[in-house]
Jmol script that loads the backbone (N, CA, C; Angstrom):
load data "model"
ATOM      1  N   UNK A   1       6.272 183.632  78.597  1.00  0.00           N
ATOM      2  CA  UNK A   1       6.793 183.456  79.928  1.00  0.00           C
ATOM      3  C   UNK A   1       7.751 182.266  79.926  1.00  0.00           C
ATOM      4  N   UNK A   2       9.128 182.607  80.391  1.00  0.00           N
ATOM      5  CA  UNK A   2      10.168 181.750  80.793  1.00  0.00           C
ATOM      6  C   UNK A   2       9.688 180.051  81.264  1.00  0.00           C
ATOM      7  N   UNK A   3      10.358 179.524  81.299  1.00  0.00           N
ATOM      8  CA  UNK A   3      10.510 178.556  82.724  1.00  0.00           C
ATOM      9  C   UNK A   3      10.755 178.766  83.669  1.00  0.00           C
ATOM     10  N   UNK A   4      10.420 178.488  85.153  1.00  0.00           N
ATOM     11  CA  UNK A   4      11.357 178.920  86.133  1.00  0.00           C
ATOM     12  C   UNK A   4      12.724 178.029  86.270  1.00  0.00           C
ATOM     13  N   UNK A   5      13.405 178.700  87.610  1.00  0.00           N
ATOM     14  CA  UNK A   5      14.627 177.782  87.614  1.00  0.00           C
ATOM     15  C   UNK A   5      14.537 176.658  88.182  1.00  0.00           C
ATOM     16  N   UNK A   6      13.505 176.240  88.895  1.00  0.00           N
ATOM     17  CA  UNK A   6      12.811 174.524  89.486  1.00  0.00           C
ATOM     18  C   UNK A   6      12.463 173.829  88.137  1.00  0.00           C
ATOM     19  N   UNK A   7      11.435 174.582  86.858  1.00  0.00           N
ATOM     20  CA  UNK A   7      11.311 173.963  86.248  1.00  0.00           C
ATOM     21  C   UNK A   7      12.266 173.670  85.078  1.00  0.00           C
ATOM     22  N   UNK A   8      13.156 174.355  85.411  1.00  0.00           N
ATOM     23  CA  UNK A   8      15.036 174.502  84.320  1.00  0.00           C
ATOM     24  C   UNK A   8      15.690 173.006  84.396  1.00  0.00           C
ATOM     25  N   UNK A   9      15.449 172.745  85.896  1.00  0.00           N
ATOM     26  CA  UNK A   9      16.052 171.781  86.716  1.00  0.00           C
ATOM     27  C   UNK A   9      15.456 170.397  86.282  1.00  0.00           C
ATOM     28  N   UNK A  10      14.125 170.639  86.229  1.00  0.00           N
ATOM     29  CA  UNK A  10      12.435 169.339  85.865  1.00  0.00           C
ATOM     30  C   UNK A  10      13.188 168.912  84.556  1.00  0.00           C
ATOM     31  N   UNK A  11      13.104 170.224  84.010  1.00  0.00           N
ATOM     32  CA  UNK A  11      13.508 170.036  82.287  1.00  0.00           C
ATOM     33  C   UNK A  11      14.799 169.298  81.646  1.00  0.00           C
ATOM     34  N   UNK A  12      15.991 169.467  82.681  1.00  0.00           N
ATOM     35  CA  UNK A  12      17.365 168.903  82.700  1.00  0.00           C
ATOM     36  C   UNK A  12      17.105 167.344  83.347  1.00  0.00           C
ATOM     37  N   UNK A  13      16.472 166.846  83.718  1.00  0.00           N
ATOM     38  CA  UNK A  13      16.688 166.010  84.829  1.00  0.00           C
ATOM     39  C   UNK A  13      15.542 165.112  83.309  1.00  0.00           C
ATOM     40  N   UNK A  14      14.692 165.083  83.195  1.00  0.00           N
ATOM     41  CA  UNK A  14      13.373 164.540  82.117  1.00  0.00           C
ATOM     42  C   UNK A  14      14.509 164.556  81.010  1.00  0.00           C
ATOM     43  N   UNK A  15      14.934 165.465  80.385  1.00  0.00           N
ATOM     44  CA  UNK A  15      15.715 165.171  78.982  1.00  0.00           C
ATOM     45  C   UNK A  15      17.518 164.670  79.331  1.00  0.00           C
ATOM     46  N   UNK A  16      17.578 164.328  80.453  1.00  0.00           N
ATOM     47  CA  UNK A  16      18.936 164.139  80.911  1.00  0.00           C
ATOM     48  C   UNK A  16      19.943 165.083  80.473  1.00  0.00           C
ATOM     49  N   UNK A  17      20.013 165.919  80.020  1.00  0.00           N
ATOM     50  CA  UNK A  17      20.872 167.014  79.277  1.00  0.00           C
ATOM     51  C   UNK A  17      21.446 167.655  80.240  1.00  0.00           C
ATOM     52  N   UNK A  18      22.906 168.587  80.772  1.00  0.00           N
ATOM     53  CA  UNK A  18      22.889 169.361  81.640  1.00  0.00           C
ATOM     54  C   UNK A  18      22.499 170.898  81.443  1.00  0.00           C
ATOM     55  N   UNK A  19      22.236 171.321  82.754  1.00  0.00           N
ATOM     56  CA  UNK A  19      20.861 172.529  82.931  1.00  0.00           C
ATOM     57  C   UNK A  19      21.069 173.670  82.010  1.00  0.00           C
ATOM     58  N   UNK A  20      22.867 173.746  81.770  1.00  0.00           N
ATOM     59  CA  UNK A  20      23.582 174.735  80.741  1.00  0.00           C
ATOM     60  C   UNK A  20      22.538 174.687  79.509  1.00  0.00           C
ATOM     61  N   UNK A  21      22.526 173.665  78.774  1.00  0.00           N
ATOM     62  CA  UNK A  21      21.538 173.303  77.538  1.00  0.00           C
ATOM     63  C   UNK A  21      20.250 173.440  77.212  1.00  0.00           C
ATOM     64  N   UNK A  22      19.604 173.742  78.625  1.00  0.00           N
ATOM     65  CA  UNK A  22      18.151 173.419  78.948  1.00  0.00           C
ATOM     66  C   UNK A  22      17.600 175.065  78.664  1.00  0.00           C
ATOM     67  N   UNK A  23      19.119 175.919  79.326  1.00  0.00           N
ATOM     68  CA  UNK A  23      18.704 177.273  79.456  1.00  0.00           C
ATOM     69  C   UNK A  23      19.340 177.964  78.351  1.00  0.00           C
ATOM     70  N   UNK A  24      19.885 177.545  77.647  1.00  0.00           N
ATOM     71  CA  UNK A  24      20.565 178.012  76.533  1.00  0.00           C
ATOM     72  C   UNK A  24      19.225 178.208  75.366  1.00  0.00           C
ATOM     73  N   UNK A  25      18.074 177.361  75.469  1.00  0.00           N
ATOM     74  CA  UNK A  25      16.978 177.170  74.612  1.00  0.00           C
ATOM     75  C   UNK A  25      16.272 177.754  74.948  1.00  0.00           C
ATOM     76  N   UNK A  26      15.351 179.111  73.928  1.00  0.00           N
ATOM     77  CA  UNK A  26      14.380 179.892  73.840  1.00  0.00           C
ATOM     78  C   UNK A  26      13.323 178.707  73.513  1.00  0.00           C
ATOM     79  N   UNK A  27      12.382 178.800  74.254  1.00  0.00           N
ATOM     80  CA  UNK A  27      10.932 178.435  74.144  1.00  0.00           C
ATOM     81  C   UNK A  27       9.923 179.174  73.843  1.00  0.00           C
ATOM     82  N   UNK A  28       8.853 178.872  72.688  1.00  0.00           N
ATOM     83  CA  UNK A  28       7.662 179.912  72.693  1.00  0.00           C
ATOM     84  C   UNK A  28       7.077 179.227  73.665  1.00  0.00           C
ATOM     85  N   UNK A  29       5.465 180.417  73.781  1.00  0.00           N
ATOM     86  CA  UNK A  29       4.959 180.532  74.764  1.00  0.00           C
ATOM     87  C   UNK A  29       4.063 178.947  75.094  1.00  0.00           C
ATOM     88  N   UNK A  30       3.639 178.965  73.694  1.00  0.00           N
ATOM     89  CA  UNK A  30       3.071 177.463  73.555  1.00  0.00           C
ATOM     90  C   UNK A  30       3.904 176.311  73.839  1.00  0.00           C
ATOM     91  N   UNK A  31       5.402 176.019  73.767  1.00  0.00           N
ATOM     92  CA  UNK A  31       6.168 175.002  74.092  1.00  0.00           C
ATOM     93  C   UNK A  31       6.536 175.212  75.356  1.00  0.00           C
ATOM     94  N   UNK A  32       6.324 176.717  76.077  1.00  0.00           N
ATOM     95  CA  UNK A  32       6.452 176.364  77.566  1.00  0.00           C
ATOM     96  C   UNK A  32       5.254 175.596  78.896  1.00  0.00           C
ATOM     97  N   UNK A  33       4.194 176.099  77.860  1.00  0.00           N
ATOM     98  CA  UNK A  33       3.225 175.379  78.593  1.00  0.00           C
ATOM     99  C   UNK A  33       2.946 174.071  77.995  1.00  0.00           C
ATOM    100  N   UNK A  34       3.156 173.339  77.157  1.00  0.00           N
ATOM    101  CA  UNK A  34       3.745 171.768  76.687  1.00  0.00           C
ATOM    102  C   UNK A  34       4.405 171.278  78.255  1.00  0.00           C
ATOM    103  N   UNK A  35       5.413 171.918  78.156  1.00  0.00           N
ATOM    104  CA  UNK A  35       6.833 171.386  79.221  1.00  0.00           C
ATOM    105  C   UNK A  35       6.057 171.902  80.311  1.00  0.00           C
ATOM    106  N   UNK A  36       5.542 172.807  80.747  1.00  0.00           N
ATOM    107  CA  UNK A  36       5.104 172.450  82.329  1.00  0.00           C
ATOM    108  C   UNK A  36       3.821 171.338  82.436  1.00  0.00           C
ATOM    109  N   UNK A  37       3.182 170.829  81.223  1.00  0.00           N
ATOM    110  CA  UNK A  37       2.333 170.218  81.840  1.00  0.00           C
ATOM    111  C   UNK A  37       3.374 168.574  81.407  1.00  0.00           C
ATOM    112  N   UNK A  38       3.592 168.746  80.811  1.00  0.00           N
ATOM    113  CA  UNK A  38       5.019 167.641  81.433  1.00  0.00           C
ATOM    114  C   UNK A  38       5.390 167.689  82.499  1.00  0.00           C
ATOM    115  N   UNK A  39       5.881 168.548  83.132  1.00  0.00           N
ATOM    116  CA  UNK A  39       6.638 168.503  84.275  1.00  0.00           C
ATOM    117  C   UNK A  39       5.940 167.549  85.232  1.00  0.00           C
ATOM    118  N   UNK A  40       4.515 168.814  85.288  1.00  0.00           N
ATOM    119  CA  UNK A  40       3.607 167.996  86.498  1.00  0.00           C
ATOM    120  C   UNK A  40       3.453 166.574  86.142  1.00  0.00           C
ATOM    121  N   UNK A  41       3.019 166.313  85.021  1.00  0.00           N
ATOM    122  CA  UNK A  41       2.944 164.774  85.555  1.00  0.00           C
ATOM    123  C   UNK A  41       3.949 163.990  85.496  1.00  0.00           C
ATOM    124  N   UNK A  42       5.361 164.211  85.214  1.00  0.00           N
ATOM    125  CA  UNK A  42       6.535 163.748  85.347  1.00  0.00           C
ATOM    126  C   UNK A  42       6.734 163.790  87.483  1.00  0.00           C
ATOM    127  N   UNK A  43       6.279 165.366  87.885  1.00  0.00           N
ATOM    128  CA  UNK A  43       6.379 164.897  89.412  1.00  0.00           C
ATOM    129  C   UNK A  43       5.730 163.941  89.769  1.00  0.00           C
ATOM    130  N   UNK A  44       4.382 163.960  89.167  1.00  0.00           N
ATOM    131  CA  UNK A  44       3.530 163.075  89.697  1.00  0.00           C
ATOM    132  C   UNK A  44       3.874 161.356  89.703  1.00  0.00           C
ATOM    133  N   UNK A  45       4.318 160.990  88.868  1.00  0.00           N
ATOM    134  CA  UNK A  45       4.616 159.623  88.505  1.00  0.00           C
ATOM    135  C   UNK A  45       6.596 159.373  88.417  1.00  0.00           C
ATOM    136  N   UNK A  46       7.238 160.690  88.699  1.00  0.00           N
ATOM    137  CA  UNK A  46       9.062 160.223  89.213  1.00  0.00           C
ATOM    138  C   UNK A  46       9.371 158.953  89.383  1.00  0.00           C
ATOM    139  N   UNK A  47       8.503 158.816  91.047  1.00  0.00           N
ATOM    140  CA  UNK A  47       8.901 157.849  91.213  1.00  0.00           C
ATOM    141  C   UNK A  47       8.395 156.964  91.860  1.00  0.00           C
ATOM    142  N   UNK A  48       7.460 156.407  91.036  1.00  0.00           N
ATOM    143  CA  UNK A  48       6.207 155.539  91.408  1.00  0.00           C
ATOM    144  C   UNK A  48       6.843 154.442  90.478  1.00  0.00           C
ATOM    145  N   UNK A  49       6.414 152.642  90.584  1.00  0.00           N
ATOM    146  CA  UNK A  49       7.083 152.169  89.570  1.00  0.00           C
ATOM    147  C   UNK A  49       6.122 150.837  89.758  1.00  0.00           C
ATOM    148  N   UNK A  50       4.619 151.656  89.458  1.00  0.00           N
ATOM    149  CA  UNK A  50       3.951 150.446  89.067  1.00  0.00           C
ATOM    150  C   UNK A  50       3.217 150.106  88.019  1.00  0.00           C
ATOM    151  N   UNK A  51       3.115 149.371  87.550  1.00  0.00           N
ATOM    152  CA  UNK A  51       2.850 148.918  86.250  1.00  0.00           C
ATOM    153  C   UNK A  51       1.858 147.494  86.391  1.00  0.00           C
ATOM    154  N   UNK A  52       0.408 148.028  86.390  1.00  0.00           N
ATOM    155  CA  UNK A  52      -0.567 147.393  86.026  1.00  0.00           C
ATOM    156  C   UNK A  52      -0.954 147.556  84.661  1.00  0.00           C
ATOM    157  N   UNK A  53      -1.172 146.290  84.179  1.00  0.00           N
ATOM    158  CA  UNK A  53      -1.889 145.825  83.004  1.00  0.00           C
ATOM    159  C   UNK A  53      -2.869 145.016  82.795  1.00  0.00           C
ATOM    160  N   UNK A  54      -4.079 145.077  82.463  1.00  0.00           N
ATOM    161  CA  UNK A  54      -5.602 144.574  81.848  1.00  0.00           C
ATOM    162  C   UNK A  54      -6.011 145.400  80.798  1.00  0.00           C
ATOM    163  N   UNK A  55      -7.165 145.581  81.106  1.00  0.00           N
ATOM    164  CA  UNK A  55      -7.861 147.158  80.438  1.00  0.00           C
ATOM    165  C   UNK A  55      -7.287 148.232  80.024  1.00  0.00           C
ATOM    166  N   UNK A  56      -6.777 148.995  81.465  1.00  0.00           N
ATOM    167  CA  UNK A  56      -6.000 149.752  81.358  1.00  0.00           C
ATOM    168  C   UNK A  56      -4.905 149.926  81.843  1.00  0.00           C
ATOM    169  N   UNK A  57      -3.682 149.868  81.459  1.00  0.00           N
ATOM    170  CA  UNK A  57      -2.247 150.087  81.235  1.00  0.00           C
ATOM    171  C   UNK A  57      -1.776 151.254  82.046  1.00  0.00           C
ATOM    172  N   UNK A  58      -1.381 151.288  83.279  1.00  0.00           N
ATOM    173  CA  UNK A  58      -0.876 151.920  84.108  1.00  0.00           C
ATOM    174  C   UNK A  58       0.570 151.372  84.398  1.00  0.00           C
ATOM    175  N   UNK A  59       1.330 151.471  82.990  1.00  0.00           N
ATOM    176  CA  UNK A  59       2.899 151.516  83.097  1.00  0.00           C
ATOM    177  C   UNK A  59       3.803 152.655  83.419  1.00  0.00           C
ATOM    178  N   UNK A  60       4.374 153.613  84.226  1.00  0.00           N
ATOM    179  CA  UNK A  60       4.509 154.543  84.689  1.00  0.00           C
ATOM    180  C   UNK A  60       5.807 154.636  84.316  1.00  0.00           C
ATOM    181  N   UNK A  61       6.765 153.457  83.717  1.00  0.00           N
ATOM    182  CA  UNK A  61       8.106 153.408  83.522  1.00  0.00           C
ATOM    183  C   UNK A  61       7.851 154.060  81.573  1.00  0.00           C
ATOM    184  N   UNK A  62       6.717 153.361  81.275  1.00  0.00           N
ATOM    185  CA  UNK A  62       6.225 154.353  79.694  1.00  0.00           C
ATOM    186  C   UNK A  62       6.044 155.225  79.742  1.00  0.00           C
ATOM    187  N   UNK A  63       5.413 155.971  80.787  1.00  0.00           N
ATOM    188  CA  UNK A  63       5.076 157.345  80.672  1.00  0.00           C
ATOM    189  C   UNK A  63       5.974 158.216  80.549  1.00  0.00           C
ATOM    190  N   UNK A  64       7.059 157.841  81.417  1.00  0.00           N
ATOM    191  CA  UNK A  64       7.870 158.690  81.513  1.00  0.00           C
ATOM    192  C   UNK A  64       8.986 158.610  80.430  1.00  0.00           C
ATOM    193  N   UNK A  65       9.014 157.275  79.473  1.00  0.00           N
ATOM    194  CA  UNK A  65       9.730 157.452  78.505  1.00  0.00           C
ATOM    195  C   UNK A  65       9.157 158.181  77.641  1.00  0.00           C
ATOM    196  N   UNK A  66       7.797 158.470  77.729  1.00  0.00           N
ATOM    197  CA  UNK A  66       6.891 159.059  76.409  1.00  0.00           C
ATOM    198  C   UNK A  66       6.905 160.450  76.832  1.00  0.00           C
ATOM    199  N   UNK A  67       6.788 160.886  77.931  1.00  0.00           N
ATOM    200  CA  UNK A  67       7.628 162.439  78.698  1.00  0.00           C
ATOM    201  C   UNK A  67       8.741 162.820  77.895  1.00  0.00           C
ATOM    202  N   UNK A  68       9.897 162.210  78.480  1.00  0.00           N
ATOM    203  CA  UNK A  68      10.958 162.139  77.749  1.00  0.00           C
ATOM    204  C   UNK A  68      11.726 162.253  76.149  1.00  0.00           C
ATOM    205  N   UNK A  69      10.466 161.560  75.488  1.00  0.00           N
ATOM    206  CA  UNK A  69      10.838 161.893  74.143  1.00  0.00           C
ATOM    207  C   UNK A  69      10.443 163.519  73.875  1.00  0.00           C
ATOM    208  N   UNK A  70       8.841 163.445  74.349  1.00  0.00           N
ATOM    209  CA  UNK A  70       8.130 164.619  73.965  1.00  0.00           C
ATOM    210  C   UNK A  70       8.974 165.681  74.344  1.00  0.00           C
ATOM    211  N   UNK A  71       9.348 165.810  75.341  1.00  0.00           N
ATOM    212  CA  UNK A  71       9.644 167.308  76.148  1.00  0.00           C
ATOM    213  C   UNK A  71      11.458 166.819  75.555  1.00  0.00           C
ATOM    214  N   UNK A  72      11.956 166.153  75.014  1.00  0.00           N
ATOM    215  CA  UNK A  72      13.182 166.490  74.152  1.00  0.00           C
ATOM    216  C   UNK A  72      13.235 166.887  73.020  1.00  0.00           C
ATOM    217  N   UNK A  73      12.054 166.590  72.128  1.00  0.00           N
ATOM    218  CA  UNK A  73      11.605 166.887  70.996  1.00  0.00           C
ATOM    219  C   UNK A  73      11.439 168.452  71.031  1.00  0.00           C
ATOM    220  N   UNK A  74      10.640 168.794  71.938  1.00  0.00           N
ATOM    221  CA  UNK A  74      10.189 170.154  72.065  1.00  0.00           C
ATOM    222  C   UNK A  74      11.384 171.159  72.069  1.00  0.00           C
ATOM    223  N   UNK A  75      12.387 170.747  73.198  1.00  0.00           N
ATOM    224  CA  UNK A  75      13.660 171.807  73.016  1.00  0.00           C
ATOM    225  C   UNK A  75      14.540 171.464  71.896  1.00  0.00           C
ATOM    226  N   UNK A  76      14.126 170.513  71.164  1.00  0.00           N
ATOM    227  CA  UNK A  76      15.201 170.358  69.423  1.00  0.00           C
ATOM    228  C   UNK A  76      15.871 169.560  69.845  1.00  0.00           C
ATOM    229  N   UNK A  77      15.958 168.659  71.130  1.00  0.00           N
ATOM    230  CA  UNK A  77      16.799 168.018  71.114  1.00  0.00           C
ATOM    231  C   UNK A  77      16.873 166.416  70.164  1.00  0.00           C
ATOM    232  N   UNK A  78      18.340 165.786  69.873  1.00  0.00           N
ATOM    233  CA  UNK A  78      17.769 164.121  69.090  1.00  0.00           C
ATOM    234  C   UNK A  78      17.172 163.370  70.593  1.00  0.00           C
ATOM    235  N   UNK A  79      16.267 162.341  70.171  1.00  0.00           N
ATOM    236  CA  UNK A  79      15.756 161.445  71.237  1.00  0.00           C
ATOM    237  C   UNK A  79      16.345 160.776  72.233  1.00  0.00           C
ATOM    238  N   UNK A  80      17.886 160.771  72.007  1.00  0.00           N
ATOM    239  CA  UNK A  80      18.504 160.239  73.030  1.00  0.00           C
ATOM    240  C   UNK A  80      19.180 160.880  73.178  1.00  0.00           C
ATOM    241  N   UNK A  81      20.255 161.502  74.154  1.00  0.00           N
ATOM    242  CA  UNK A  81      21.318 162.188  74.939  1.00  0.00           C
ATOM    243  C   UNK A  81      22.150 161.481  74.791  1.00  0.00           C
ATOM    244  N   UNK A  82      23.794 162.043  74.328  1.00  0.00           N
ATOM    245  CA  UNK A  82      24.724 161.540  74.509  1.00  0.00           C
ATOM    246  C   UNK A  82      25.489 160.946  75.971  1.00  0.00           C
ATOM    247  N   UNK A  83      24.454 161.125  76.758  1.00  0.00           N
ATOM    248  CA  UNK A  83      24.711 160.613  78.328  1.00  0.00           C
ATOM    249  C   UNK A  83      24.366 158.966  78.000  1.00  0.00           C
ATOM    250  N   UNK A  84      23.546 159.006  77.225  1.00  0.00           N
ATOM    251  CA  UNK A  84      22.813 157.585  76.992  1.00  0.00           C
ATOM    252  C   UNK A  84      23.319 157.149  75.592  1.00  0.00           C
ATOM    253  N   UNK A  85      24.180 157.581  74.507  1.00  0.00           N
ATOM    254  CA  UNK A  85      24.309 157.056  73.671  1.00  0.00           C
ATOM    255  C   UNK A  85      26.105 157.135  73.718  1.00  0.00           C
ATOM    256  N   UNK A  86      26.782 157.705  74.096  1.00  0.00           N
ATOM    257  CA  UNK A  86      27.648 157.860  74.490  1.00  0.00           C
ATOM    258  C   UNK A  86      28.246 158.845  73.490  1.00  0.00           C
ATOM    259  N   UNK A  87      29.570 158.961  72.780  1.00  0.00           N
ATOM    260  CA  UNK A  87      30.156 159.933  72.404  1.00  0.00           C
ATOM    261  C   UNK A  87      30.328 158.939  71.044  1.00  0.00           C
ATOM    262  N   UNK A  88      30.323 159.391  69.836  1.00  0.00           N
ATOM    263  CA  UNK A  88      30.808 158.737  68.642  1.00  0.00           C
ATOM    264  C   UNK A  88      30.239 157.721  67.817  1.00  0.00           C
ATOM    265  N   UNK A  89      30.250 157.448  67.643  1.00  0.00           N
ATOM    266  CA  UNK A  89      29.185 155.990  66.943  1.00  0.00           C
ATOM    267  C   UNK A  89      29.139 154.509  67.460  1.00  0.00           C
ATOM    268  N   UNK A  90      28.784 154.152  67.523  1.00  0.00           N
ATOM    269  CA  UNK A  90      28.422 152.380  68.076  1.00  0.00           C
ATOM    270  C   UNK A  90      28.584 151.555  66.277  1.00  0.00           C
ATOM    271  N   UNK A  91      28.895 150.414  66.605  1.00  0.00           N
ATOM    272  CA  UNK A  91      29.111 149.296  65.581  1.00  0.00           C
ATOM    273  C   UNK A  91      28.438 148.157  66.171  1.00  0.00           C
ATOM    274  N   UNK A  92      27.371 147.588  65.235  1.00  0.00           N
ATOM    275  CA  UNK A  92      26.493 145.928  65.945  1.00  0.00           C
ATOM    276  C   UNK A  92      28.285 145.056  65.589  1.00  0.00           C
ATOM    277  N   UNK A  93      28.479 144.369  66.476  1.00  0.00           N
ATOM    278  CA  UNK A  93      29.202 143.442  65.722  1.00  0.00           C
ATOM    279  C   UNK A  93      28.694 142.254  64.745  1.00  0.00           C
ATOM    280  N   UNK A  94      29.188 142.004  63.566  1.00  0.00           N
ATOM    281  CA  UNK A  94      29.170 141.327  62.197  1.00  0.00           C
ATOM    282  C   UNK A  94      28.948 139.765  63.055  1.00  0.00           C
ATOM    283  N   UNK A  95      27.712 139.261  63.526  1.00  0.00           N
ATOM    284  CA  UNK A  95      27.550 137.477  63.550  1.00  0.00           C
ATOM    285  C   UNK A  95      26.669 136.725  62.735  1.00  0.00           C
ATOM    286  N   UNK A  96      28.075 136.291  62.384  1.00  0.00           N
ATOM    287  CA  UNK A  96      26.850 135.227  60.560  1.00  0.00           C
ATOM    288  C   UNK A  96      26.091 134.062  61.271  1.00  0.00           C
ATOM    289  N   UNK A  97      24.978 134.320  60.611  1.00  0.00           N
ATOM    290  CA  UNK A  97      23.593 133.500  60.436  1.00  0.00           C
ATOM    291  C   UNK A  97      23.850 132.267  59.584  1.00  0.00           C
ATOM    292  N   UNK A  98      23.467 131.052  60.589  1.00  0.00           N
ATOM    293  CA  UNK A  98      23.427 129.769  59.624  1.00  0.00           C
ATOM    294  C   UNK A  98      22.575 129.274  58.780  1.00  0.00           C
TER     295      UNK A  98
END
end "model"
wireframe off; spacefill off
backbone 0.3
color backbone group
């Protein structure tokens, strides 16, 4: 079973990719239910932005980077989007150490 087109949208919006890309990718049945239970808790925590730490670690800005990798991984995508890495290669600039 497909994705629907809400969750086409979940899927574009989580891997930043546009939706063209999202639907261009055959999913088995097992990587579609991966990505919807991504989804849900990607709705669940969008856009919440709190981040308690003790015990337990309720960083919600991690979760959703750890969403993000997973459910890009899953459609083959590399870990970052050229939305975010831009087009071509990056250079550190060369600063000598004394």
């Amino acid at each position: 079973m497909p994705l629907t087109a809400t969750e086409e949208v979940t899927a574009a919006e989580i891997t930043l990719e546009p939706l063209a890309v999202i639907q261009a990718i055959t999913l088995t049945a097992e990587q579609v239910v991966a990505v919807q239970d991504d989804i849900l808790t990607w709705e669940l925590i969008r856009d919440s932005h709190v981040r308690l730490t003790g015990e337990v670690d309720f960083d919600n800005e991690r979760k959703r980077q750890a969403i993000r990798a997973r459910v890009r991984k899953i459609f083959g995508l590399p870990l970052y989007s050229e939305e975010i890495t831009g087009s071509g290669s990056y250079v550190l600039p060369n600063i000598p150490v004394f």
